[in-house]
C-alpha positions in Angstrom: 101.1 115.8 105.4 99.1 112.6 103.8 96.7 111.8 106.2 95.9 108.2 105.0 100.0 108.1 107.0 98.6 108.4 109.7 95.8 105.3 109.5 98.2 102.5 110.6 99.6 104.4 113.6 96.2 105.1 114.9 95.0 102.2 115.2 98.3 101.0 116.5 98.0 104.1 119.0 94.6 103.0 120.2 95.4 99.3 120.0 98.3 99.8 122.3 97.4 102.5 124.4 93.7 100.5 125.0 96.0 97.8 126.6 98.5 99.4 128.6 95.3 101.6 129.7 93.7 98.7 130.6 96.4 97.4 132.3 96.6 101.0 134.7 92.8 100.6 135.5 93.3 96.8 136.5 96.3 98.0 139.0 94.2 101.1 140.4 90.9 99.0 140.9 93.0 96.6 142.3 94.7 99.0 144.8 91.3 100.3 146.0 89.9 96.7 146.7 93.3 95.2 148.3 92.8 98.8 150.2 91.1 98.4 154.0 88.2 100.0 154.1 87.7 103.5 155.9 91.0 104.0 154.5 92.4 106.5 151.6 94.0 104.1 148.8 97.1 105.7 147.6 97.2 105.5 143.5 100.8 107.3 143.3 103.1 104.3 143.1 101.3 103.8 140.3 101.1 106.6 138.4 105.1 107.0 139.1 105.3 103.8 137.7 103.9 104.6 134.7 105.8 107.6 134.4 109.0 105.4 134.7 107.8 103.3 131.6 106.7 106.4 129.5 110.2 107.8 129.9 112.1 104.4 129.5 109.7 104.4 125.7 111.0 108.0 125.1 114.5 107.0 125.5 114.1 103.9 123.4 112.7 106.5 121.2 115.3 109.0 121.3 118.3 105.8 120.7 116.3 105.1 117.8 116.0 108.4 116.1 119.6 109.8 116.8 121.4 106.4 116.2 120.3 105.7 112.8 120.0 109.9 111.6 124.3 109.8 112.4 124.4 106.4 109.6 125.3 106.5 106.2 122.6 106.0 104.0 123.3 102.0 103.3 123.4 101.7 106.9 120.2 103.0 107.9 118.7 101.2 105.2 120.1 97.9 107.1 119.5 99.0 110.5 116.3 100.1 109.6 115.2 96.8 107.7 116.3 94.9 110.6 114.3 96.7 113.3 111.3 96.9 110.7 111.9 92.8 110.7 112.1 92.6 114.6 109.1 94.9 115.0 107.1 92.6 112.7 108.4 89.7 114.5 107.5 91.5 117.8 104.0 92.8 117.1 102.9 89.4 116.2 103.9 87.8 119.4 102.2 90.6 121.4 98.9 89.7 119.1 99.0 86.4 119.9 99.8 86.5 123.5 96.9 89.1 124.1 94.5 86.5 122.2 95.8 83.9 125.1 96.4 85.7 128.0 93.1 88.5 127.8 90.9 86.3 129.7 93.3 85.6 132.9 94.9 89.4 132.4 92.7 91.2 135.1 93.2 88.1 137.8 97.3 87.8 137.2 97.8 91.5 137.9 95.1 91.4 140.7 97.5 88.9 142.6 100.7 91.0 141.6 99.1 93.9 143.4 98.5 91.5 146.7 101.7 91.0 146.5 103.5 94.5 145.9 101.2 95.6 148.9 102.6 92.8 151.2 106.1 94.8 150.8 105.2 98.4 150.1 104.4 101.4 147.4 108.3 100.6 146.0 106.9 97.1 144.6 103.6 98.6 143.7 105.8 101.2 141.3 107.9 98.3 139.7 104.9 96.1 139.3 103.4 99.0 137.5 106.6 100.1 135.5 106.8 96.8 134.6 103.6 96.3 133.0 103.4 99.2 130.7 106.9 99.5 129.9 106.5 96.2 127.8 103.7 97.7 126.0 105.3 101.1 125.6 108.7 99.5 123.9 106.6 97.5 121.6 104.5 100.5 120.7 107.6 102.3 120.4 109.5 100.3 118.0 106.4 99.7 115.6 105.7 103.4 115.7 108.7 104.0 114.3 109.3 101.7 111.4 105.7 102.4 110.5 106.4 106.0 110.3 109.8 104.9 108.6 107.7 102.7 105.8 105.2 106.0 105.4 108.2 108.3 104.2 107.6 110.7 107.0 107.1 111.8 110.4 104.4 114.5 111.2 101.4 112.3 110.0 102.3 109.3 111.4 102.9 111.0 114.9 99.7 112.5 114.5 97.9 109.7 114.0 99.7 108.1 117.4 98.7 110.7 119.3 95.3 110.9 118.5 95.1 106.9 118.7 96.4 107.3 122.4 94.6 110.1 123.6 91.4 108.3 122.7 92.4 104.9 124.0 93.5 107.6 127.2 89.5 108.4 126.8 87.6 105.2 126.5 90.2 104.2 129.4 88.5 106.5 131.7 85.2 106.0 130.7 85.5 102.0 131.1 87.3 103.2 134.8 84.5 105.1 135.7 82.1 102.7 134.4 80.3 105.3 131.7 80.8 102.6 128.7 80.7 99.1 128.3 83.5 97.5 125.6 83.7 93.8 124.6 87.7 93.9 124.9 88.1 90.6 123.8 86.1 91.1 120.7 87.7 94.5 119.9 91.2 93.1 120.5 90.5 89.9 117.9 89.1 92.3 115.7 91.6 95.0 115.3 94.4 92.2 115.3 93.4 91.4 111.6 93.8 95.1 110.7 97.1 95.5 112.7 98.7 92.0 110.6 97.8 93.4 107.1 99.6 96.5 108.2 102.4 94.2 110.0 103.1 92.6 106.4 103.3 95.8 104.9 106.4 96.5 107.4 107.5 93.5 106.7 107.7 93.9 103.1 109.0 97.8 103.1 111.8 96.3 106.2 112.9 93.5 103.0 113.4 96.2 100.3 115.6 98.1 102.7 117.5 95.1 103.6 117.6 94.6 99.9 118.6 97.9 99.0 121.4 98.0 101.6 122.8 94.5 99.7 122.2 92.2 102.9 119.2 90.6 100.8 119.6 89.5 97.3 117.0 90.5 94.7 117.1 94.1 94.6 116.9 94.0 90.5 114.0 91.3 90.5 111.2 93.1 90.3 107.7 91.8 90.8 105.4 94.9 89.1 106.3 98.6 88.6 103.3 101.0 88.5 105.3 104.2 89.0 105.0 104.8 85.0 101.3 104.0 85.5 99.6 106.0 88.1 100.7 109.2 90.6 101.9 107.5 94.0 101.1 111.6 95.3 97.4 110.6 94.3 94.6 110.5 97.0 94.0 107.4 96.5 97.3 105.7 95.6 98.2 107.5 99.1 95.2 105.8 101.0 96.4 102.3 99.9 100.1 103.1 100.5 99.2 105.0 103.4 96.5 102.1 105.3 98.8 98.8 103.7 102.4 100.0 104.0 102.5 99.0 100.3 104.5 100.4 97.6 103.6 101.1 93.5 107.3 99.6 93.3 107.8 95.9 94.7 110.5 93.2 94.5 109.7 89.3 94.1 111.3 89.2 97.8 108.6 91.5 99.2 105.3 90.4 97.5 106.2 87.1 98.1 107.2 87.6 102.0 103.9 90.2 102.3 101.4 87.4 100.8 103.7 84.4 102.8 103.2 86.4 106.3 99.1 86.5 105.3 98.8 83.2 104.1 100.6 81.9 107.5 99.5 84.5 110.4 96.0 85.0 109.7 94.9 81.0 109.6 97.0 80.7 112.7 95.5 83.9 114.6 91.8 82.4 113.3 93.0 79.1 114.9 94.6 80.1 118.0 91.2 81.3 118.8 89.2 78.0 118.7 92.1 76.9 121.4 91.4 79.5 123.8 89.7 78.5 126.8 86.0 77.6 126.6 84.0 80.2 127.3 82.2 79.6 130.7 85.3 77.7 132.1 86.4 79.7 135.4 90.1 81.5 135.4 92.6 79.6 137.6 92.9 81.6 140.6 96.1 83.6 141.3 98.5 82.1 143.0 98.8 83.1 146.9 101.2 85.8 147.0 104.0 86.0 148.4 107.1 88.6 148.1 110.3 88.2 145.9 113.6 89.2 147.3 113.4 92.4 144.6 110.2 93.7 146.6 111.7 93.6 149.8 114.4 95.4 149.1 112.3 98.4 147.0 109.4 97.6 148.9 109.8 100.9 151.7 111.5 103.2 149.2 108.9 104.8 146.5 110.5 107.9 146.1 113.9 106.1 145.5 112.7 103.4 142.9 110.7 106.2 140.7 113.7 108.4 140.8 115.5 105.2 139.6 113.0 104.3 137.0 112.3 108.1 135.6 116.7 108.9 136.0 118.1 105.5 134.4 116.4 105.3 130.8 117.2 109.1 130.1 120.9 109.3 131.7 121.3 106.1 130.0 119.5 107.2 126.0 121.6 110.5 126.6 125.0 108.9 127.2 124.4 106.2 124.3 123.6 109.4 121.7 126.8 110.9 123.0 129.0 108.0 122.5 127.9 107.9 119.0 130.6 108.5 116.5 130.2 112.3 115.3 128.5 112.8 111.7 131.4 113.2 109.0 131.0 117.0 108.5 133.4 119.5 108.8 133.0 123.2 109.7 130.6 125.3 107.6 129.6 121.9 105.8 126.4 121.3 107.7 122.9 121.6 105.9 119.3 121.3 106.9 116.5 121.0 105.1 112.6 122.0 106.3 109.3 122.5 105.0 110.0 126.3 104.9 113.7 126.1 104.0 116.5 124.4 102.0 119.6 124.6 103.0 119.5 128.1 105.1 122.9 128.0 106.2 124.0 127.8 102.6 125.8 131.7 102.8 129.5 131.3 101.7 131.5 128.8 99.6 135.2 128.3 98.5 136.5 126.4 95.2 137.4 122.7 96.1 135.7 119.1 96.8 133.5 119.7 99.4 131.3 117.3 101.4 128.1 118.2 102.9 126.3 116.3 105.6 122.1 117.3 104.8 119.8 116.9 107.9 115.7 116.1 107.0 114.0 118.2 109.2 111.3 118.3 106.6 109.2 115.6 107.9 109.1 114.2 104.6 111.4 112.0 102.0 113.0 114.0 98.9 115.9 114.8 96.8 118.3 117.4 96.9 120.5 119.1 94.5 123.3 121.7 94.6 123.0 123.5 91.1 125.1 125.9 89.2 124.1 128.9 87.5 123.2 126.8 84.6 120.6 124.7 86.0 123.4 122.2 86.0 123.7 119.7 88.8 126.9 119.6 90.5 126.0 117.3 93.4 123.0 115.9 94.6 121.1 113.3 96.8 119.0 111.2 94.9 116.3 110.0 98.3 116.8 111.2 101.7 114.2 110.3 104.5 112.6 112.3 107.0 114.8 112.7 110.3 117.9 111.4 108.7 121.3 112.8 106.9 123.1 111.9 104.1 126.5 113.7 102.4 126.1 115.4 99.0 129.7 115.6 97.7 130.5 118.4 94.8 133.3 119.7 93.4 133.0 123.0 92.9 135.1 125.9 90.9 134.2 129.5 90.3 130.4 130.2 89.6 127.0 131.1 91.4 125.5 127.8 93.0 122.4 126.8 95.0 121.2 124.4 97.0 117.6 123.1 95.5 115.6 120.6 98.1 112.5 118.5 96.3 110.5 117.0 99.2 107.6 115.1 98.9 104.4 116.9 96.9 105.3 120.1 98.2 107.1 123.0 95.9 110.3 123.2 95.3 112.3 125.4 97.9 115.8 126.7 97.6 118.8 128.1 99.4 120.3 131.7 98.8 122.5 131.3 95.9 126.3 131.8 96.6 128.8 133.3 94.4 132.0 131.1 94.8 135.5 132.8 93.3 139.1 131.5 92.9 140.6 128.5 92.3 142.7 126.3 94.3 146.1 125.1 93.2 145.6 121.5 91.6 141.6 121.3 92.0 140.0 119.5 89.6 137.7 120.9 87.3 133.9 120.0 88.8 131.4 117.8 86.7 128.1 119.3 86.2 125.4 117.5 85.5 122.9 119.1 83.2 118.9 118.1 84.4 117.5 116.7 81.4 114.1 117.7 79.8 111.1 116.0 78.2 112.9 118.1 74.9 116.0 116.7 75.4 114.8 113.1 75.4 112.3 113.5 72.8 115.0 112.9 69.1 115.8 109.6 71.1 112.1 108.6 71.7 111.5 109.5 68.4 113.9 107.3 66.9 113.0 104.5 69.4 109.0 105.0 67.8 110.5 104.3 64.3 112.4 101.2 65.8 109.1 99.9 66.9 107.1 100.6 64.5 109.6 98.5 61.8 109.3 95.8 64.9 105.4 95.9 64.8 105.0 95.5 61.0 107.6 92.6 61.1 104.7 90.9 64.1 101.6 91.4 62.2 103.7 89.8 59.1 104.4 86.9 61.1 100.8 86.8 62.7 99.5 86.3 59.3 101.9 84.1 58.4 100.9 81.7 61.5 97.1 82.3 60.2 97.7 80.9 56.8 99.8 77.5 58.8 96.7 77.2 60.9 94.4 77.5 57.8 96.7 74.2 56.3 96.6 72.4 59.8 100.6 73.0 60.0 100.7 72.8 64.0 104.7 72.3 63.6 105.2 75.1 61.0 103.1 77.5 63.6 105.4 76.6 66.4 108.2 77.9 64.6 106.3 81.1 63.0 105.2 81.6 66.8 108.5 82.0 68.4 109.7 84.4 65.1 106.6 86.2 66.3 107.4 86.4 70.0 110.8 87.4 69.5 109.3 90.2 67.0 107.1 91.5 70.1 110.3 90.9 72.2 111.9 93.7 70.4 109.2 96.0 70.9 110.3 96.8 74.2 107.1 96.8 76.0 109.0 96.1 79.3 107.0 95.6 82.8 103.1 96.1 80.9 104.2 99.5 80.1 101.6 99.5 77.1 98.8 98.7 79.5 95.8 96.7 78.5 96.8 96.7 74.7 99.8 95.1 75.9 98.5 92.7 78.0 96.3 91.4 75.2 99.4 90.8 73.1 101.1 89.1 75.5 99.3 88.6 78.7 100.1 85.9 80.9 97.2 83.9 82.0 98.3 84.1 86.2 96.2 87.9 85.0 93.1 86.5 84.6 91.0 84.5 87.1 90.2 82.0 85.2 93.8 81.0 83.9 94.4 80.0 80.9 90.8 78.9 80.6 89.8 82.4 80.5 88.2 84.3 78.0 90.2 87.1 78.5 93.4 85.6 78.2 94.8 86.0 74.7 97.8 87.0 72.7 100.8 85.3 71.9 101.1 83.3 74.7 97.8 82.2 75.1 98.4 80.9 71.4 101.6 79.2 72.5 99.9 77.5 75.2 97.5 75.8 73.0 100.3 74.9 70.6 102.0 72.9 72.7 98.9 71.7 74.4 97.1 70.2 71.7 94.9 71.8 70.9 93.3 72.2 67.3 94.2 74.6 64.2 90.6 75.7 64.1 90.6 76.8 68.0 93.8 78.7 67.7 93.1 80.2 64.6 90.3 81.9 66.1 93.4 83.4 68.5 95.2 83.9 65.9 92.6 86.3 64.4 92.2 88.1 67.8 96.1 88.6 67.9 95.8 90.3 64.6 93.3 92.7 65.5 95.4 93.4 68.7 98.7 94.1 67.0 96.6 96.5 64.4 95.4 98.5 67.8 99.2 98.5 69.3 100.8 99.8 65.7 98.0 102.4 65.7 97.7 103.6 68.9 101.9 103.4 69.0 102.9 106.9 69.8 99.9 107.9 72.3 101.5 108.5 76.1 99.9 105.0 76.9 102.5 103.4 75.2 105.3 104.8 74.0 104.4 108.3 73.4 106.1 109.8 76.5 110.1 110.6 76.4 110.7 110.5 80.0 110.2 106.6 79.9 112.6 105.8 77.6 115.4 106.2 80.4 113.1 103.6 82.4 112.7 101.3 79.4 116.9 101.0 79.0 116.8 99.4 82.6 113.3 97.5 82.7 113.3 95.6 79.3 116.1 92.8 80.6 114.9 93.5 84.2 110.9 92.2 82.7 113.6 89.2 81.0 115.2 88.4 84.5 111.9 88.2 86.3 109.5 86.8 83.6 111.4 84.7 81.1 114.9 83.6 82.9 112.6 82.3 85.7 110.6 80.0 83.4 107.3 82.3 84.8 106.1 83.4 81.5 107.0 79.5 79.9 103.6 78.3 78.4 105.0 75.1 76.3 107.6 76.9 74.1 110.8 77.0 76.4 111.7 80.5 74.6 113.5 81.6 77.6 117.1 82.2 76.0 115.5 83.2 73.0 113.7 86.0 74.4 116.1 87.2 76.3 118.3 87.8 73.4 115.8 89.5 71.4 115.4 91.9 74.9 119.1 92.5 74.6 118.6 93.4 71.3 116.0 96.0 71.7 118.1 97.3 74.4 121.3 97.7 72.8 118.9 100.1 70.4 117.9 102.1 73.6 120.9 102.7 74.3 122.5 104.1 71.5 119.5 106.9 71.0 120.5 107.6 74.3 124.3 107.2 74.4 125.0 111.4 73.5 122.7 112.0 76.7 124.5 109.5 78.8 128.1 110.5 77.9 127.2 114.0 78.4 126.9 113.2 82.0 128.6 110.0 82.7 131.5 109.2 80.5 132.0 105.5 80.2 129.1 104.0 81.6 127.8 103.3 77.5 131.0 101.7 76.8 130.4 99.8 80.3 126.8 98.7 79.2 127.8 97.9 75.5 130.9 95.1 76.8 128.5 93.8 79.7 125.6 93.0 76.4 128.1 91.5 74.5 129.0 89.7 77.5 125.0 88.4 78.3 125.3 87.9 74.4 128.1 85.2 74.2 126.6 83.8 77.4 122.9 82.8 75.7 124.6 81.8 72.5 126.2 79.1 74.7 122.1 77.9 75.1 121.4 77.3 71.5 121.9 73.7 70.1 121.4 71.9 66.9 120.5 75.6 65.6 118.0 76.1 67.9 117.6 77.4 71.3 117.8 74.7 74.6 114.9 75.8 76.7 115.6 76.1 80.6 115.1 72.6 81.8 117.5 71.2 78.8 120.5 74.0 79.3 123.6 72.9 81.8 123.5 74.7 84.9 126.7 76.1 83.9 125.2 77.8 81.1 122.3 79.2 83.4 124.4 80.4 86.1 126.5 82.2 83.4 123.6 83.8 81.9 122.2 84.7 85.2 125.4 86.5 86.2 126.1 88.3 83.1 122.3 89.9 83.3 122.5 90.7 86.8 125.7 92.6 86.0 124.5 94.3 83.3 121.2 95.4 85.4 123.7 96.8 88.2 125.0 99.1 85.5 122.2 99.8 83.7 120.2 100.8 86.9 121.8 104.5 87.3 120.3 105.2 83.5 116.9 106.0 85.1 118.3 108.6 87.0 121.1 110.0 85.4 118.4 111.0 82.4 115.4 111.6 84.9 113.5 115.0 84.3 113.5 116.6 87.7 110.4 117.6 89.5 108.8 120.9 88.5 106.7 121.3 91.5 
């Protein structure tokens, strides 16, 4: 359990529980003073009340859970985005209206206590159930696409519960008069907190609605630092755990995250300065007077708490039973928990066989069925805490076993089952061997070499654009820059994956504070940008020089892990190198004055085509075609930038028809669809 999980949902815990707590001690005080005097003031209705809203939360709770777990994984990807949006949507309302409404709060529910008393404990109950059950559906909802975002269930929980049971606390305490708490001011102040974590499930609710296909952009990427640091990290899981961010982000989801900032917080700030003055007296409550609802509860307590306690559960229980049954047939049901994978795992038969996984682990993973080889005849790549998914595997005769990879913990698996015979007309299953760091090593080898010839052709070319500077030749350097870029292009240094060596090569100045004005910014493009900025030979030679020295350090430091020294990113690189093309140059993002778009996109395909073939025996191994798929969807991408090129040179975006553009832009984005299963069809499976 990550504790940092459980940050977010404690504070929404004592957030939320501080207000509907607050909203139980208004009603009791005001029961006692509406109460004549001499006599006993009965705090029941109340507390039934409350119990009515707690269960009607419990029920939304229990829809929530059980609906979605019975979805196919796409679907609870969608339905989960949704709610994730509507929570967001919902939370942010209730921040507002508490900044507005906190100063009148304690008079308004003062007058609907005079008037539940007018008719009876019955209204006094509703009033009550009313009140809280608000607050106990909103808490409920966020609760659960916060935990949802976190990637599991026991920490979040835990961090609910403690956020309660102290708001539960410094409830009493402000009842009973033993502490004194500025609510406004602790209500403004946690509201900031409680937005930055609303964006963060905001963002995580996008990518799910991305990855279910409702939302486009699932291939744009914004940054990737998966290859870069250890998301189990204690501090990687304080950020992801406080923020709701991700090391993995789309354009979509950064761009919606800093939007829903950029737009809540000055508004929140504002809606402050609109409040009412301080000093000004609250309108008084409005004489009461009975609705016909009261009148008819009004007399019956018992009956209207029997009603609020009875309806939300009969009503959760019948809507989980009318849920279509999970696709599983019998002996085909697994579960996974922290202690076991798959325990029910004890007898198998030859045949296609589908089975439906249940998460009871509390935490997100991957499971595999394996033969006795190690081979992986099924598997489920990510399944989330307290849902199910169906591994499908064809199996034949042969030992197998169920393998279940959850979160940072060790590896657990089943018994392993000796399956015999062979049905009549089976086909033969299709194991997929887990690759190793050995296995992938010729190919990275070979892809070194590639760069390496790549590198030497740069630093050629960098010298080349030395000596044009030396004559004052601003044109001829223009031309030696793009040869140079398109050198650097075939590199392959996709998505900063050679870190800060990389970025000096070919930083792009949004990196640096400063811009393009800062000192730090250098490389290629900060040479193009004073190229085609006018700026003078002696300035950029001094660049120039800079970029020599840098391309030395890449070329020597070539094969360290940093760069490209580690064999399980070479499956990542076949996917991320005209993924880094899509989101930097087909966008016009990484543009400095060149309009090399189209030009470095080819040289991307280029590099990738090489990728590919070192690791085409790997790929067919395990999925025959899929090479032949991604060599005709490159040649495709190909014929559609040769279309861009004009007077034998390359059009930059702005000149190209949109026809050509659009053309390009479907041919990558099919080729990216393909190329996305690469990654994990050579991926080298956990060894914890």
């Amino acid at each position: 359990m990550t504790w940092a999980d459980s940050v977010p949902n404690l504070l929404i815990g004592l957030r939320e529980g501080l207000e509907a707590g607050l909203v139980v001690s208004i009603l009791l005080a005001a029961v006692r003073k509406t109460t004549p005097e001499g006599a006993k003031a009965s705090t029941a209705p109340i507390w039934l009340g409350v119990l009515g809203a707690v269960m009607l939360a419990g029920s939304f709770a229990a829809v929530l859970t059980f609906s979605v777990a019975d979805l196919s994984s796409r679907a609870q990807e969608a339905v989960g985005g949704l709610l994730s949006v509507f929570a967001v949507g919902l939370v942010t309302w209730m921040i507002f209206w508490m900044r507005r409404a906190a100063a009148g709060l304690a008079a308004h529910l003062r007058g609907e206590v005079q008037r539940a008393a007018l008719v009876g404990a019955g209204a006094l109950t509703i009033t009550a159930f009313l009140a809280v059950g608000r607050e106990g559906l909103e808490t409920t909802l966020f609760l659960w696409t916060a935990a949802r975002a976190s990637g599991q269930t026991a920490a979040p929980l835990v961090g609910a519960a403690i956020g309660i049971a102290a708001a539960v606390a410094l409830c009493w305490l402000l009842y009973h008069r033993a502490v004194r708490l500025n609510i406004g001011v602790f209500f403004n102040r946690t509201a900031i907190a409680l937005i930055v974590i609303a964006a963060g499930v905001l963002a995580y609710g996008l990518g799910d609605l991305q990855d279910a296909g409702l939302l486009p952009g699932h291939a744009w990427v914004a940054f990737d630092l998966t290859a870069h640091i250890d998301p189990g990290s204690w501090w990687a899981s304080i950020i992801t755990g406080i923020t709701e961010l991700s090391p993995k982000m789309t354009v979509l989801q950064v761009t919606a995250w800093l939007a829903y900032l950029a737009v809540v917080i000055p508004a929140f700030v504002t809606a402050g300065s609109a409040a009412r003055p301080a000093g000004q007296p609250v309108e008084p409550a409005p004489a009461p007077e009975a609705g016909r609802w009261e009148s008819v509860a009004g007399r019956r307590p018992w009956a209207v708490a029997g009603v609020l306690v009875a309806v939300p559960a009969l009503a959760a229980g019948a809507t989980i039973a009318a849920l279509p049954a999970a696709a599983t047939t019998a002996g085909t049901a697994m579960t996974v928990t922290k202690a076991d994978c798959a325990p029910e795992w004890t007898s198998g038969s030859t045949g296609t066989h589908t089975f439906m996984v249940t998460n009871n682990s509390g935490l997100a993973g991957e499971i595999n069925l394996d033969n006795a080889a190690g081979a992986v005849v099924g598997e489920i790549e990510t399944i989330g805490p307290g849902t199910s998914a169906q591994l499908t595997a064809t199996l034949g005769s042969g030992a197998y076993t169920f393998k279940c990879l959850m979160g940072s913990q060790a590896a657990t698996a089943s018994q392993t089952v000796q399956v015999t015979g062979a049905a009549a007309g089976t086909p033969a299953p299709v194991a997929v061997k887990p690759v190793t760091a050995a296995d992938l090593t010729p190919a990275n080898d070979r892809y070194q070499a590639y760069a390496a010839g790549q590198l030497a052709d740069l630093a050629h070319q960098v010298a080349t654009i030395q000596g044009d500077l030396r004559r004052d030749d601003i044109a001829k350097a223009k031309q030696d820059w793009l040869a140079a870029q398109l050198d650097w292009e075939r590199v392959g240094a996709s998505y900063d994956s050679f870190g800060d060596l990389g970025l000096a090569v070919d930083g792009l100045p949004t990196a640096f504070q400063n811009g393009v004005n800062d000192k730090d910014f250098t490389g290629l493009h900060r040479l193009e940008y004073g190229l085609w900025h006018g700026q003078s030979a002696a300035e950029l030679g001094q660049v120039t020089d800079v970029l020599a020295k840098d391309v030395a350090k890449v070329r020597k430091n070539l094969t360290t892990d940093d760069l490209a020294g580690d064999p399980t990113n070479l499956p990542v690189r076949a996917h991320e190198i005209l993924e880094d093309a899509l989101r930097d140059h087909l966008s016009g993002m990484d543009d400095e004055g060149g309009g090399a778009a189209f030009a470095q996109t080819y040289a991307d395909v280029q590099v990738t085509r090489a990728i590919l073939g070192y690791l085409a025996p790997l790929i067919d191994a395990r999925q025959p075609g899929l090479t032949g798929t991604l060599t005709a969807e490159l040649n495709t991408l190909d014929q559609a930038l040769l279309t861009t090129q004009a007077n034998g040179g390359w059009l930059s975006l702005g000149a190209a028809p949109q026809s050509a553009r659009e053309h390009v832009n479907a041919a990558i984005g099919a080729e990216l669809e393909s190329a996305a299963s690469v990654p994990d069809l050579l991926e080298v499976p956990p060894t914890h």
